[in-house]
MIZA-611636 format. One line per field, with one value per residue: residue number from 0; residue in one letter; z, x, y of N, C-alpha, C in turn. Coordinates in Angstrom, 2 decimals. Example, Ala and Ser with C-alpha at 12.3 -4.5 7.8 and 13.67 -1.06 7.14 Angstrom:
BEGIN
num = [0,1]
residuo = [a,s]
n.up = [7.80,7.08]
n.east = [13.19,12.85]
n.north = [-5.69,-2.25]
ca.up = [7.80,7.14]
ca.east = [12.30,13.67]
ca.north = [-4.50,-1.06]
c.up = [7.80,7.87]
c.east = [13.20,12.90]
c.north = [-3.30,0.03]
END
This chain:
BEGIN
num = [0,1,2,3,4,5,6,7,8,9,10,11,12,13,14,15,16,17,18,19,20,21,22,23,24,25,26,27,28,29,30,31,32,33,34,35,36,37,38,39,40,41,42,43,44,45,46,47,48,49,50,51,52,53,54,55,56,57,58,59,60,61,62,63,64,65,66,67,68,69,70,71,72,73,74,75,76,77,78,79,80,81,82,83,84,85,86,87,88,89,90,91,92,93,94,95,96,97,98,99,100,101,102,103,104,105,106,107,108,109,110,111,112,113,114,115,116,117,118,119,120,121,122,123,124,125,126,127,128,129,130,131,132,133,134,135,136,137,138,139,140,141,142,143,144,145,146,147,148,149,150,151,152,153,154,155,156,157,158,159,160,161,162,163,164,165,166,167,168,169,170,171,172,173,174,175,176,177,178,179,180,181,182,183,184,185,186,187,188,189,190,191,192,193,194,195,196,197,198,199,200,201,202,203,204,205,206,207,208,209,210,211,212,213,214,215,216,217,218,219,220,221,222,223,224,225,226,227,228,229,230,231,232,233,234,235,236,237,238,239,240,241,242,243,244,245,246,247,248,249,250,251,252,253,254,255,256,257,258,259,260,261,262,263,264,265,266,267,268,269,270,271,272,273,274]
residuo = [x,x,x,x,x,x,x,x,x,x,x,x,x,x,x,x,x,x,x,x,x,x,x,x,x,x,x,x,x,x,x,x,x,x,x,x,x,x,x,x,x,x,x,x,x,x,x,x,x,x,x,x,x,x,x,x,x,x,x,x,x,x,x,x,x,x,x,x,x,x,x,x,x,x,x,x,x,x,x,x,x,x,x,x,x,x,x,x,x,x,x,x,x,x,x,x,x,x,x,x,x,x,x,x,x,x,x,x,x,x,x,x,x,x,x,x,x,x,x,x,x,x,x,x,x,x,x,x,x,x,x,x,x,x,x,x,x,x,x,x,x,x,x,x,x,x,x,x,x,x,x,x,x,x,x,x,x,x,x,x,x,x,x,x,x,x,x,x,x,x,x,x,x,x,x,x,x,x,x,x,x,x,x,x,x,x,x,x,x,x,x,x,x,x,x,x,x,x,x,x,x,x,x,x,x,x,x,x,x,x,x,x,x,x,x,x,x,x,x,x,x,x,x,x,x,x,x,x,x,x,x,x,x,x,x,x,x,x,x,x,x,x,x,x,x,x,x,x,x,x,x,x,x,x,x,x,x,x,x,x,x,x,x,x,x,x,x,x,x,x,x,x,x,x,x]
n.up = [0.00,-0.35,-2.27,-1.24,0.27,3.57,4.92,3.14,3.85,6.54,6.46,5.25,6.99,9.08,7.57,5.11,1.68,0.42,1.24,4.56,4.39,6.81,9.30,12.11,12.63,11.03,12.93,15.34,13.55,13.45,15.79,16.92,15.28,15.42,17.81,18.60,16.21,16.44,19.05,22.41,23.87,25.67,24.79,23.75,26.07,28.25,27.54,27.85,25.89,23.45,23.22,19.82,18.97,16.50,13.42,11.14,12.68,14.25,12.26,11.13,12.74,13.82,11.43,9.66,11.16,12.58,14.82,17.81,20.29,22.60,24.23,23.12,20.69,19.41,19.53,18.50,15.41,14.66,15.03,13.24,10.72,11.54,10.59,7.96,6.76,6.79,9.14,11.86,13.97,17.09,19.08,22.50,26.35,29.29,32.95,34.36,36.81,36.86,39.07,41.49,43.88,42.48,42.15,42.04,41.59,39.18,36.93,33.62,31.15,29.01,26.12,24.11,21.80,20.57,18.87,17.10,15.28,13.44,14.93,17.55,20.22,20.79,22.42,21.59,21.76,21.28,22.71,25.81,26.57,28.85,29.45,27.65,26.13,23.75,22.49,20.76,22.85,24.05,24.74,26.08,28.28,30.96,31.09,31.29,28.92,26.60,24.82,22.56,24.98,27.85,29.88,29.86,31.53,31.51,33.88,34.55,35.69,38.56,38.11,35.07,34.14,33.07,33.82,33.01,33.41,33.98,34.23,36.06,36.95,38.29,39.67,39.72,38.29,38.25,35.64,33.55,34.33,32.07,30.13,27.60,26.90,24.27,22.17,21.74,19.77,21.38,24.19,24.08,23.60,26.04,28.11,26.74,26.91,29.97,30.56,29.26,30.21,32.80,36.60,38.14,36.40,35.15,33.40,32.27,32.28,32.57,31.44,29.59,28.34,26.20,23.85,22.11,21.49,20.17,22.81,24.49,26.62,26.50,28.28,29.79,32.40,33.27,34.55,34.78,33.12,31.34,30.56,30.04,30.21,28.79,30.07,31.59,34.50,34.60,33.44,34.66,34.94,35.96,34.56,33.34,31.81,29.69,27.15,27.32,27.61,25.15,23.44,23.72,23.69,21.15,19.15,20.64,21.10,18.69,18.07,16.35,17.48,18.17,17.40,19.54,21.54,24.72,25.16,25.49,28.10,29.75,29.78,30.59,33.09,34.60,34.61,36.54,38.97,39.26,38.63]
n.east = [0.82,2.13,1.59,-0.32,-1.39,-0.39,-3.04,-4.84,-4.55,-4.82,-7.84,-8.57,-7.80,-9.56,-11.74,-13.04,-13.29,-13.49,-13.43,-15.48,-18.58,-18.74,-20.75,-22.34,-23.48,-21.27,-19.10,-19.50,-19.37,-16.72,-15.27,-15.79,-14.47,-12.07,-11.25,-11.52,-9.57,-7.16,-4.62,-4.07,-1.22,2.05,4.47,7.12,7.47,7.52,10.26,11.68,11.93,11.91,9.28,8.24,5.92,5.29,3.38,4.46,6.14,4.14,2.40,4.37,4.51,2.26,0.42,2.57,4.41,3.02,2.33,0.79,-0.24,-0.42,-2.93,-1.34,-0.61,-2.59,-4.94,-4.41,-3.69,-6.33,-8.00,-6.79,-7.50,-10.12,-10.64,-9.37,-11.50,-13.38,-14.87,-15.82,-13.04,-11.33,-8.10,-8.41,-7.13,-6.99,-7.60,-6.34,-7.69,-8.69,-9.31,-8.32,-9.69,-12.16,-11.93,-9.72,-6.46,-4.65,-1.94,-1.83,-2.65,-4.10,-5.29,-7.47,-10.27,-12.71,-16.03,-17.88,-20.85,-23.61,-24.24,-24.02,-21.95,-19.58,-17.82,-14.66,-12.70,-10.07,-7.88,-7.56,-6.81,-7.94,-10.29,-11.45,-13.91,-16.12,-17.53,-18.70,-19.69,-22.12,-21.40,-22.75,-24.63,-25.79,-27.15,-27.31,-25.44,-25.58,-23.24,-21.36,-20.13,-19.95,-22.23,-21.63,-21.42,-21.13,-20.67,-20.98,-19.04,-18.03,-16.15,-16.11,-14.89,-14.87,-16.25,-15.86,-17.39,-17.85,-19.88,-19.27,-19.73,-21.82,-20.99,-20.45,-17.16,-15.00,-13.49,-11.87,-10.69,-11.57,-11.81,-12.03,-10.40,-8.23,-5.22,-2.12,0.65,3.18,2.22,0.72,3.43,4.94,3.34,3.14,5.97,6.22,4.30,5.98,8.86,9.03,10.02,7.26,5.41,2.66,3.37,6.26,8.22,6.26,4.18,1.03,-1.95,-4.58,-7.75,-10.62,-13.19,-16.43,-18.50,-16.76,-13.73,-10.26,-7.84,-4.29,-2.43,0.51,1.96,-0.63,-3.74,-6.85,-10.21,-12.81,-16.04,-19.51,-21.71,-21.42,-19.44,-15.64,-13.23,-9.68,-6.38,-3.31,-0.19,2.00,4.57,7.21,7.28,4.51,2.80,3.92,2.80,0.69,0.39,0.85,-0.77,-3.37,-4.03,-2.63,-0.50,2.57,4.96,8.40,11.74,13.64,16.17,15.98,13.63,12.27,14.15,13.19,10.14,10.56,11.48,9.36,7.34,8.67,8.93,6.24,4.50]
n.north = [-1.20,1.33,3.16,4.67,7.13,9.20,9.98,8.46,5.59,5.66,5.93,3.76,1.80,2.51,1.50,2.91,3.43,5.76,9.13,10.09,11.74,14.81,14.22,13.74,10.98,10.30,10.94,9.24,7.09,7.11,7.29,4.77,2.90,3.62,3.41,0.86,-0.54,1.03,0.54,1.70,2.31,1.82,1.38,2.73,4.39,2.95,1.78,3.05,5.88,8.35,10.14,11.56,13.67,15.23,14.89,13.71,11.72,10.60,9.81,7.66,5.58,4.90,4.03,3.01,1.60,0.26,0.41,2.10,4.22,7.42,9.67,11.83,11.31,9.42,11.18,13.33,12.73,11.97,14.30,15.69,14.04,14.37,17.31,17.28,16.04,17.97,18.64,21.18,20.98,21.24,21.06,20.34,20.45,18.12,17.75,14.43,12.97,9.79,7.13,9.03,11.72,13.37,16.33,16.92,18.96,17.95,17.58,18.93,16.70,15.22,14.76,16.05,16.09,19.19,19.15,20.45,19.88,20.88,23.21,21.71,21.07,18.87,16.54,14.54,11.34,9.31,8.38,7.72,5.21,2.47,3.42,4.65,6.58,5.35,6.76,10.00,12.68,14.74,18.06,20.35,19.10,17.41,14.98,11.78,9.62,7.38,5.23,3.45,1.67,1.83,3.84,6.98,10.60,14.25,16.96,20.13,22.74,24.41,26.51,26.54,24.71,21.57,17.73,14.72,11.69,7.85,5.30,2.62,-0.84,-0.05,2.17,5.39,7.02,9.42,10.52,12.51,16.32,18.99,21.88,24.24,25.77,27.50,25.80,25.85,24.32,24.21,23.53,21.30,20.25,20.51,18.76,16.61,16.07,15.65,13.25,11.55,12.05,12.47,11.63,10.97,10.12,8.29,6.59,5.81,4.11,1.69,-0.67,-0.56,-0.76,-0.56,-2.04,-1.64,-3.62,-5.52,-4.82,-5.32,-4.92,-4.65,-4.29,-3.95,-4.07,-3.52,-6.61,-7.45,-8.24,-8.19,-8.41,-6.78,-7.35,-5.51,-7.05,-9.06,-10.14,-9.43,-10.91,-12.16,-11.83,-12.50,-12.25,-14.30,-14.75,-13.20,-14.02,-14.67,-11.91,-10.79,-12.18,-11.20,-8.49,-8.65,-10.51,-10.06,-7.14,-5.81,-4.96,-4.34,-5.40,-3.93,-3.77,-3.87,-3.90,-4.51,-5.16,-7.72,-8.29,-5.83,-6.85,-9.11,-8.34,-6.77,-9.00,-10.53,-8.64,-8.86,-6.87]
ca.up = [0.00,-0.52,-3.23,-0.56,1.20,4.93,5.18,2.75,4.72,7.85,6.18,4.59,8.09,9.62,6.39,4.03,0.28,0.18,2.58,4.35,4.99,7.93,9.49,13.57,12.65,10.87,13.71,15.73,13.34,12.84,16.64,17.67,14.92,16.04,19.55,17.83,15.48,17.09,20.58,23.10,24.42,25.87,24.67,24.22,27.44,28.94,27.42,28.46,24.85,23.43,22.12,19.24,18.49,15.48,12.77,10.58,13.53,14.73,11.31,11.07,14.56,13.63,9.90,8.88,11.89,13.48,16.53,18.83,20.86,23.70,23.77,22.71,19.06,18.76,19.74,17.18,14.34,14.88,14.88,11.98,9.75,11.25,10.07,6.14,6.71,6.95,10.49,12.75,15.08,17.63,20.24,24.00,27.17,30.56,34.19,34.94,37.84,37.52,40.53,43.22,44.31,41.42,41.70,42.58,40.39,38.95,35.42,32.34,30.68,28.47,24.80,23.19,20.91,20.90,17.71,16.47,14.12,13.08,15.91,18.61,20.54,21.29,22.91,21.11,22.25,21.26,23.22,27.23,27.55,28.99,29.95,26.31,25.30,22.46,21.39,21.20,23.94,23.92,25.53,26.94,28.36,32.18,30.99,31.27,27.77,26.15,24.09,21.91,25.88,29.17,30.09,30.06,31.54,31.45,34.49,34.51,37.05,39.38,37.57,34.00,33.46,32.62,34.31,32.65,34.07,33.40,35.36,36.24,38.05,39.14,40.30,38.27,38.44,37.63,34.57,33.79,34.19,30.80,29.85,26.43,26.52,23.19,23.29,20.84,19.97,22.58,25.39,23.90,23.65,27.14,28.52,26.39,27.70,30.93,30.28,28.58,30.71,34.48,37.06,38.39,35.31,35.50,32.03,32.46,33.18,32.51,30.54,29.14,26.49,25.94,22.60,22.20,20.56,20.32,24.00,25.43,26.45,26.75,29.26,30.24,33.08,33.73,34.52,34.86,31.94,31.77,29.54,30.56,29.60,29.63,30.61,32.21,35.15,34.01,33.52,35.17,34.89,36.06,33.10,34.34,31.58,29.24,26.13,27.37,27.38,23.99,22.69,24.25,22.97,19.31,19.19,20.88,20.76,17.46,18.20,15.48,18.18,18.08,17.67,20.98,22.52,25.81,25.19,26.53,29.28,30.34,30.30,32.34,34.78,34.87,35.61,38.01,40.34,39.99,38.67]
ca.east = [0.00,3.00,1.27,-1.41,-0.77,-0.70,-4.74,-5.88,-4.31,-5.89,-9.17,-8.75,-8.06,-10.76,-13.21,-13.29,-12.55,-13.50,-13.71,-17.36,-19.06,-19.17,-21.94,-22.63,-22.96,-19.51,-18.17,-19.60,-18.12,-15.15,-14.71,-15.91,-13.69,-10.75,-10.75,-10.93,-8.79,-5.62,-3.99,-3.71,0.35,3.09,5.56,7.99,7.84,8.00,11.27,12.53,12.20,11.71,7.49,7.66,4.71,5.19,2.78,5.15,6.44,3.04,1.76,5.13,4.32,0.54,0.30,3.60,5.26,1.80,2.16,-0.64,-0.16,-1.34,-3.46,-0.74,-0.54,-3.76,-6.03,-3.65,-3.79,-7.71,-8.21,-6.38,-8.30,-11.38,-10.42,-9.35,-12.84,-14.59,-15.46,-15.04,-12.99,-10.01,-7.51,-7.71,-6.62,-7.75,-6.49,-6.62,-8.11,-9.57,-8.77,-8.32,-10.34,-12.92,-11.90,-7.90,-5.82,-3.64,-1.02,-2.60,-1.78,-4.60,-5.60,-8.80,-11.06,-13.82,-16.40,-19.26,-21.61,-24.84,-24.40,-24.00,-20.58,-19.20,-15.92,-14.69,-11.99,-9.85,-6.16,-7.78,-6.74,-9.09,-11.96,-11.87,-15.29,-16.37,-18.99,-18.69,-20.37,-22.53,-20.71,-24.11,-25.80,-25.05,-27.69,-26.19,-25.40,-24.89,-22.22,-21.36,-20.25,-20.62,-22.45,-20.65,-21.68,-20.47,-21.07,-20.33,-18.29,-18.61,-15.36,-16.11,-14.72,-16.01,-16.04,-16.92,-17.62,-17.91,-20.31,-18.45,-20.42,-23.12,-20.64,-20.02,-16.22,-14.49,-12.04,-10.65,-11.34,-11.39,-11.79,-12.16,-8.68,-7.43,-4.13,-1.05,1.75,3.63,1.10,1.09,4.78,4.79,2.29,4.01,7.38,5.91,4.09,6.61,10.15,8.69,10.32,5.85,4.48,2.60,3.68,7.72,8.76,5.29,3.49,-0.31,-2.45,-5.96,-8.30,-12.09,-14.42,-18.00,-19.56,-15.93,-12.69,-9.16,-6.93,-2.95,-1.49,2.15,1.37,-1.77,-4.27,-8.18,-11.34,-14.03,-17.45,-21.11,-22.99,-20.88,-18.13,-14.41,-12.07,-8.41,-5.18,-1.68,0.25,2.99,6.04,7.29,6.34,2.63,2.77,4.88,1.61,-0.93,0.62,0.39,-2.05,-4.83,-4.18,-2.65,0.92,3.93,6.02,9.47,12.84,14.69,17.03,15.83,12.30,11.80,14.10,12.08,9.08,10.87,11.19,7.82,7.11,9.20,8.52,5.12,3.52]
ca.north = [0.00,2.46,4.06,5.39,8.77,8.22,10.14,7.17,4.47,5.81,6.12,2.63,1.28,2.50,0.95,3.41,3.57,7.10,9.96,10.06,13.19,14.91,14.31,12.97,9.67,9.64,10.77,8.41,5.68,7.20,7.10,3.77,2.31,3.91,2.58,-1.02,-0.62,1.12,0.43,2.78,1.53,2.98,0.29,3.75,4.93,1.36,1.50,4.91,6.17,9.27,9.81,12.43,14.08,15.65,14.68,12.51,11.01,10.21,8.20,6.55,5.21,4.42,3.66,1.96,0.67,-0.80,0.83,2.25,5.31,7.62,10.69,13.33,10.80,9.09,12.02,14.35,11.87,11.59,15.60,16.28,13.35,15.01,18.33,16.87,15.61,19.18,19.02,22.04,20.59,21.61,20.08,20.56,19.25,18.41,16.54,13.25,12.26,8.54,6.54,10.05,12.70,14.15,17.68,17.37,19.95,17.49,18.36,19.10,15.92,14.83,15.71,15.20,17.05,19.63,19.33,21.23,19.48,21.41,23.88,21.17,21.22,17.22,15.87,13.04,11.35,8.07,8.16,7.41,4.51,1.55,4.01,6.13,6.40,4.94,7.25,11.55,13.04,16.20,18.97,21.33,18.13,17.09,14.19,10.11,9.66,6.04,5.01,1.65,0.56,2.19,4.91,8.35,11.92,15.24,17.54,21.48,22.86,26.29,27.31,26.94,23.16,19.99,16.89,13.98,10.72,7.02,4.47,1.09,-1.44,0.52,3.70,6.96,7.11,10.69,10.34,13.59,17.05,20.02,23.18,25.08,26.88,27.19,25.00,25.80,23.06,24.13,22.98,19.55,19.24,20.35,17.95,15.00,16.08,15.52,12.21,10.06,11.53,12.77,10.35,10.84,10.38,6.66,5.99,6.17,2.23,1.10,-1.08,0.05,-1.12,-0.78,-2.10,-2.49,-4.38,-5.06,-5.44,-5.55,-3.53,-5.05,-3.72,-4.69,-2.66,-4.08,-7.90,-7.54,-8.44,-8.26,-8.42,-6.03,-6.71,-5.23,-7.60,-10.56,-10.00,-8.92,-11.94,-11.38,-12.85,-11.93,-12.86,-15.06,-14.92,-11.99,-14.33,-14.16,-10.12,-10.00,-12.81,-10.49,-7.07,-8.71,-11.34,-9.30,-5.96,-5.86,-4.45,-4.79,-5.06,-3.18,-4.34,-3.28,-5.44,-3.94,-5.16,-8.76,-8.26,-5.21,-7.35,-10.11,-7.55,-6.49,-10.45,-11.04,-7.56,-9.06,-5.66]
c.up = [0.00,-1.42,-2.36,0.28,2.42,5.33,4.08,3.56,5.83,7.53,5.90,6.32,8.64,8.60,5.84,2.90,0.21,1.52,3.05,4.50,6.83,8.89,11.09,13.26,12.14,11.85,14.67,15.28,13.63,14.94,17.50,16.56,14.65,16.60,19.68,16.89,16.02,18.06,21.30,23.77,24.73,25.93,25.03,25.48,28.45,28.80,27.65,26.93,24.74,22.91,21.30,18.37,17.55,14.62,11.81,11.40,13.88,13.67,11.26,11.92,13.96,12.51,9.74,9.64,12.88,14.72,16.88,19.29,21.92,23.24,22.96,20.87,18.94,18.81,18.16,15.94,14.14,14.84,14.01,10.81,10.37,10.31,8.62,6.18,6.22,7.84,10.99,14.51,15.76,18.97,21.48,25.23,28.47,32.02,34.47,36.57,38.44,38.91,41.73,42.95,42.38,41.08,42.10,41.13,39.82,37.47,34.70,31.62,29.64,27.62,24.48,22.41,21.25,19.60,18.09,15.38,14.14,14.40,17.30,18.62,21.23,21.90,22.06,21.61,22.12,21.65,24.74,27.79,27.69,29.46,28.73,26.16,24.12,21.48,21.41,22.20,23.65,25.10,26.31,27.48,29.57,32.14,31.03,29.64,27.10,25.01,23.50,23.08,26.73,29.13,30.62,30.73,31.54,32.99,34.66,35.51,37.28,38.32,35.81,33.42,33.41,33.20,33.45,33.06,33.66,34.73,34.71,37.13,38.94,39.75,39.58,39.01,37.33,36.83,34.82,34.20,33.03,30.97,28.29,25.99,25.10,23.55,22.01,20.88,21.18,23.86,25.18,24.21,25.54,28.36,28.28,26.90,29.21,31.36,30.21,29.18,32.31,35.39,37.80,37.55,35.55,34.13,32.02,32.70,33.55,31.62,30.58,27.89,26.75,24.49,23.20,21.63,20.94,21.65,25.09,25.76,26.53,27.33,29.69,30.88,33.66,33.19,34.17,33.77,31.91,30.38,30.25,30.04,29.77,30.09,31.32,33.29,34.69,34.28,33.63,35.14,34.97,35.08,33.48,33.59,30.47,27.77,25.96,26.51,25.54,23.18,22.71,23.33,21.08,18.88,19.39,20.90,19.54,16.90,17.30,16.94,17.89,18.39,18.63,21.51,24.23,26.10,25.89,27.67,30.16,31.01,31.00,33.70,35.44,35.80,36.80,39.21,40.28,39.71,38.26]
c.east = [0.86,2.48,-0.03,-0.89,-1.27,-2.19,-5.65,-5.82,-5.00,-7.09,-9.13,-8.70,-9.14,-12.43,-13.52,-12.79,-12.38,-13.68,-15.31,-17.43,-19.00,-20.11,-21.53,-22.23,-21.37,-18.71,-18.13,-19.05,-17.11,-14.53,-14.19,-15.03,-12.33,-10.03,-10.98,-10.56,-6.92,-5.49,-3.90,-2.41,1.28,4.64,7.14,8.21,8.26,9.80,11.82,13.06,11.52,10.02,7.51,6.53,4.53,4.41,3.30,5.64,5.17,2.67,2.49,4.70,3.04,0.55,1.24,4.15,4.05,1.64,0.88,0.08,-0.95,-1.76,-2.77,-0.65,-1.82,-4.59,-5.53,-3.40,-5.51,-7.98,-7.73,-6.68,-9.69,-11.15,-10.24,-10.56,-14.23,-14.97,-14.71,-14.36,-11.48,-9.82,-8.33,-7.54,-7.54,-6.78,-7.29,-6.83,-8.47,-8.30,-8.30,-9.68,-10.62,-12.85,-10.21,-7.25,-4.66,-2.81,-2.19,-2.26,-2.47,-5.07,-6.66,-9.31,-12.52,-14.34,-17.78,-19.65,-22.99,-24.96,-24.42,-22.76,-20.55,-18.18,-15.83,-13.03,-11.15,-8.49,-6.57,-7.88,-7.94,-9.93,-11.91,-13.12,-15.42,-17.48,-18.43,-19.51,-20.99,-22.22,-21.88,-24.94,-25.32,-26.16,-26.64,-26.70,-24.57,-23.97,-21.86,-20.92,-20.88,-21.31,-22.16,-21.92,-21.09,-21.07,-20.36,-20.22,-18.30,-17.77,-15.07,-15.81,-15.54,-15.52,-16.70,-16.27,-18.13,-19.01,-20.06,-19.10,-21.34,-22.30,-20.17,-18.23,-15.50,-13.30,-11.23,-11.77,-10.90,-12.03,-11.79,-11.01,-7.84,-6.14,-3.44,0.06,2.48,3.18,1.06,2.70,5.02,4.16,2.97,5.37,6.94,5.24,4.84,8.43,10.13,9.02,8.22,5.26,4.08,2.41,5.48,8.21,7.81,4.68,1.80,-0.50,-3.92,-6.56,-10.02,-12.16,-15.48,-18.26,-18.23,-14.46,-11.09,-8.13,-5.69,-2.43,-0.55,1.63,-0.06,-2.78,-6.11,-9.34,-12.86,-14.89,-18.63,-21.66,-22.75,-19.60,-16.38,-13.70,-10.51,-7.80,-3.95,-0.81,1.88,4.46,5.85,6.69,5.24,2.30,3.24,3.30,0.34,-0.66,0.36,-0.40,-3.64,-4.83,-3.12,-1.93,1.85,4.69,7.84,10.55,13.56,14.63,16.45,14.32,11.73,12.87,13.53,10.85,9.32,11.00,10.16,6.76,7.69,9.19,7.00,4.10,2.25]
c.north = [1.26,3.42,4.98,6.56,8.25,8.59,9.10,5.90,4.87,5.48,4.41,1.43,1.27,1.61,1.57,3.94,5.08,7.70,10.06,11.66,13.59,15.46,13.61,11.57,8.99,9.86,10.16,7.38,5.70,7.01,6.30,2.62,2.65,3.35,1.14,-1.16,-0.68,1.26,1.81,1.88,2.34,2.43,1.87,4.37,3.48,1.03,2.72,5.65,7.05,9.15,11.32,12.88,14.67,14.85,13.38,11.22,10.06,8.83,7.46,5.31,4.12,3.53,2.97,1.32,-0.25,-0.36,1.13,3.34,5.74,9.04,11.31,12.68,10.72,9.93,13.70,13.83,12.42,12.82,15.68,15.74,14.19,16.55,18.43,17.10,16.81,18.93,20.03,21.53,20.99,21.02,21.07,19.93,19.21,17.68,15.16,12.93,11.07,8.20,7.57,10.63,13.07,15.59,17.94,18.05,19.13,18.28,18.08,17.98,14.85,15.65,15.06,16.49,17.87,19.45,19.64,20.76,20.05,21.91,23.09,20.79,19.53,17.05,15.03,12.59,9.15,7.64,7.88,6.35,3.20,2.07,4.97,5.83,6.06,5.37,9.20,11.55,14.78,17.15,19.47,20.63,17.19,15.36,12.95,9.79,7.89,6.19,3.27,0.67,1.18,3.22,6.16,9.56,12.76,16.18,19.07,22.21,24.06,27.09,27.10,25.21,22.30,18.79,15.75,12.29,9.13,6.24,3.30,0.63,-0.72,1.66,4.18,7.42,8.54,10.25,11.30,15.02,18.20,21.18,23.36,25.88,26.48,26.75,25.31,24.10,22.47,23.56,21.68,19.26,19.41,19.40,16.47,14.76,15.30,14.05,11.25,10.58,12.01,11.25,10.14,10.32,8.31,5.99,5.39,4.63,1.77,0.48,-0.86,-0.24,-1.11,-1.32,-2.37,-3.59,-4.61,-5.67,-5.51,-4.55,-4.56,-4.69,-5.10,-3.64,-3.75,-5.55,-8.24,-7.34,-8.71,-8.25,-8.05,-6.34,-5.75,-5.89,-9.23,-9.74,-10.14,-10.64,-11.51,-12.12,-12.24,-12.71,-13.41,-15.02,-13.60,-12.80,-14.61,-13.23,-10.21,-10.98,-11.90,-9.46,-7.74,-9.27,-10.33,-7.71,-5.12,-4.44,-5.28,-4.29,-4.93,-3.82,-3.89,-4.46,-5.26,-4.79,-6.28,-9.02,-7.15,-5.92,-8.48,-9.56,-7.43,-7.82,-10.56,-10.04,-8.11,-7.89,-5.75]
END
């Protein structure tokens, strides 16, 4: 497929010969066959490697080397095919919060999108990981809003931000929190600097992978390996040798994994601390 420019190969990934219109529902497809298509991974940071975000960098990453990515790529890939597309749409960021406190001021350290289709303002969002949504979300609408899995909300905050929220097992768990602040390059590279070489950052000497599919989610944090459903209890498994992980990362979540010599004794480490 060398003869394809890297915005047909994307498009052709996702299932389409031609570009669609943009319309809601495409961006509903285009979102929910994103986040089962390409990985969310942080094989590069796992290995204490650099993540550049530049645009070429990015499709290399995505498109030709098979990779997967995290917000500061996949959410900046995924905005700039909406935008070919004719949608009005632009970056910005917010804080991560899942697993603390719902209103703690943590770093700015997540990217996603704002879009306006026929005068109605959306999030959309396909770099978060094993809780990304799999549907847009309507920005002006504190309503519980379904999606191709769980059920998402948005709630609007004293000081202008946005909270929006996932319910897991019967409890509404705070993801991140956003804002509207126009965001230049700089603010991303800042953010990704901070992500992928902060000795804090819980990417840095970690392994992470998320994928969908229909009715289910796929999560790998370090050892640890899982299969979320809707409508049946999560199946779990501590993944016991590094040629598990290196079967899982390509087998199921549908990683060209990377030639570094570093790479399966990394993940023997990872086994044997037990993470």
């Amino acid at each position: 497929m060398s003869h394809l420019s890297h915005r047909q190969l994307y498009l052709r990934r996702l299932g389409y010969d031609t570009p669609p219109a943009p319309t809601l529902q495409t961006l509903r497809d285009l979102q929910l066959r994103h986040v089962c298509t390409f990985a969310f991974e942080s094989l590069s940071t796992l290995l204490r490697l650099p993540v550049p975000i530049d645009l070429a960098s990015v499709e290399q990453k995505v498109l030709i080397d098979g990779r997967g990515g995290y917000c500061y790529e996949l959410n900046q890939m995924f905005l700039l095919l909406l935008q070919e597309l004719g949608f009005d749409a632009r970056g910005i960021t917010g804080r991560v919060v899942m697993g603390g406190p719902p209103d703690a001021r943590t770093a700015r350290t997540h990217r996603l999108s704002l879009v306006t289709v026929d005068g109605v303002r959306y999030i959309t969002d396909v770099g978060f990981g094993g809780m990304v949504p799999s549907s847009p979300l309507q920005l002006d609408s504190e309503a519980v809003q379904a999606t191709a899995h769980e059920p998402y909300r948005l709630t609007h905050n004293a000081d202008g931000s946005y909270t929006l929220w996932a319910e897991v097992a019967g409890q509404w768990r705070g993801l991140y929190v956003f804002d509207l602040q126009v965001q230049a390059d700089i603010d991303y590279e800042i953010g990704n600097w901070y992500v992928s070489t902060h000795p804090g950052s819980p990417f840095v000497g970690q392994l992470k992978a998320a994928l969908l599919a229909v009715g289910k989610r796929y999560t790998l944090n370090n050892g640890h390996y899982a299969v979320h459903y809707l409508d049946r209890s999560s199946e779990k498994q501590v993944v016991a040798s590094a040629d598990e992980l290196l079967t899982l990362l390509h087998e199921t979540f549908g990683i060209r994994l990377p030639a570094h010599p570093q790479l399966r004794p990394v993940l023997e480490g990872l086994v044997l601390a037990g993470c």
